[in-house]
C-alpha positions, 0 to 999 in steps of 0.5 A, spaced: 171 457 295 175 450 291 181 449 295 187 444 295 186 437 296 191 435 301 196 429 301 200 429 306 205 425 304 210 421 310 214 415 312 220 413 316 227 414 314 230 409 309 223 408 306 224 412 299 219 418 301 224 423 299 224 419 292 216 418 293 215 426 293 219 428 287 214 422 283 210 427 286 213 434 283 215 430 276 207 430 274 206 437 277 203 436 283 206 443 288 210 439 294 212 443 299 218 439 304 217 440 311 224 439 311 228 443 306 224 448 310 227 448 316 233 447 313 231 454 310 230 457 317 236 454 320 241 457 315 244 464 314 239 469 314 234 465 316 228 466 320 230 461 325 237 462 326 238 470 329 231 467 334 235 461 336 242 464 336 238 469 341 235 464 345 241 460 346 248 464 344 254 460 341 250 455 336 250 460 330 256 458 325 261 463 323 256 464 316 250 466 321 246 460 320 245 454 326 250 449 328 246 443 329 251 439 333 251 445 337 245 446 338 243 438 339 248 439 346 245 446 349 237 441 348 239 435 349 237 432 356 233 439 357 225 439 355 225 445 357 230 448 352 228 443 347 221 446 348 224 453 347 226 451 341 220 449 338 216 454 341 221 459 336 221 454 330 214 451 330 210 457 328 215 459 323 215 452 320 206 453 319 207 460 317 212 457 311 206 451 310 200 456 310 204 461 305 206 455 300 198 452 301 196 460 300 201 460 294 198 453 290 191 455 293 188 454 285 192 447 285 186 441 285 192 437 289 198 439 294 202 435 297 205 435 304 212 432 305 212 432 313 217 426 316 214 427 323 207 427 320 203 422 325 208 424 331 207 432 331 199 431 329 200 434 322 195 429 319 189 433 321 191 438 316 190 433 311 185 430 307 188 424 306 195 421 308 199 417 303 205 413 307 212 411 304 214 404 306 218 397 305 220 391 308 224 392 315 230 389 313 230 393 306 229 399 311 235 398 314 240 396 309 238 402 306 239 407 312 246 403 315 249 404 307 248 413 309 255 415 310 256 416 317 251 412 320 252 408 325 247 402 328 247 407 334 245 413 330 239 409 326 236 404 333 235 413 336 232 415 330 227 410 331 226 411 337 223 417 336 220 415 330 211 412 329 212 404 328 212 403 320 206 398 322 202 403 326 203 408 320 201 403 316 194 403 320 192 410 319 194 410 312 189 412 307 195 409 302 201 405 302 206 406 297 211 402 297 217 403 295 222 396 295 218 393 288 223 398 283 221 404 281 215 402 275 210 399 282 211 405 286 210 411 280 204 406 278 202 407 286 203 415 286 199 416 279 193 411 283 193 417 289 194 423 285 188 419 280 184 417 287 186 425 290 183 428 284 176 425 284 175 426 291 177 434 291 
């Protein structure tokens, strides 16, 4: 039985990996955001809210859904409840993955959008990985220019994130995203061009 090629599609914050995908999207490719899944999850009646307002009581919002800022207090500076956590969201967040790849089943190509792509082990789900990037100082321009970030915010995303460079290595395809739009659609037809032969 034929089945997707899978793209998984990744890159650090700043890079344009959000803009990268939607490239994607525009030319018909099912692309399925891991983030906007967990947003999902985390809001009124999601799947997660009631599970983490159980475990961890005073992190819901009048609306139902989680109150982040809430909920990064109660885990912060605690594994053990941090793993918890994911214990609840991670399955979830497969299921959703697994429904989406059972949905586009017929698709010759999909793409999964997973920021922590690398760092979580996801890659192996894949058959091949595209990695979204820029030069370090056009990163941090663009993060620094978010509302509200701080170079205190930005130094502890970082932190948590896989250096570009070793994202870089392991990559299968680089797009890179600090030559305007012309060169990075030039580079996602190249992957979805190279992704369809091999499928």
């Amino acid at each position: 039985m034929s089945r997707p090629f899978v793209l998984g599609l990744t890159g650090s914050i700043g890079m344009g990996k959000s803009a990268t995908a939607a490239m994607f999207g525009a030319r018909g490719v099912p692309v399925h955001d891991a983030d906007a899944c967990v947003h999902a999850l985390y809001g009124p009646g999601g799947a997660a809210a009631s599970a983490i307002g159980e475990a961890f009581p005073g992190t819901l919002g009048p609306d139902g859904s989680v109150d982040r800022a809430a909920l990064r207090n109660v885990v912060l500076g605690h594994p053990e409840r941090l793993r918890r956590l994911e214990s609840l969201v991670h399955p979830l967040v497969r299921q959703a993955r697994d429904d989406f790849l059972a949905a586009h089943a017929a698709a010759p190509l999909v793409v999964l959008d997973v920021p922590l792509l690398f760092e979580t082990g996801g890659e192996a789900g894949c058959d091949a990985v595209a990695v979204v990037t820029a030069p370090a100082e056009v990163q941090r321009a663009r993060v620094l220019a978010r509302p509200g970030m701080t170079e205190a915010a930005f130094a502890q995303i970082l932190a948590k994130q896989m250096a570009d460079a070793e994202k870089r290595r392991r990559a299968d395809f680089l797009i890179e995203t600090d030559r305007g739009f012309p060169h990075a659609e030039a580079q996602v037809d190249a992957v979805i061009a190279a992704a369809r032969r091999a499928g």
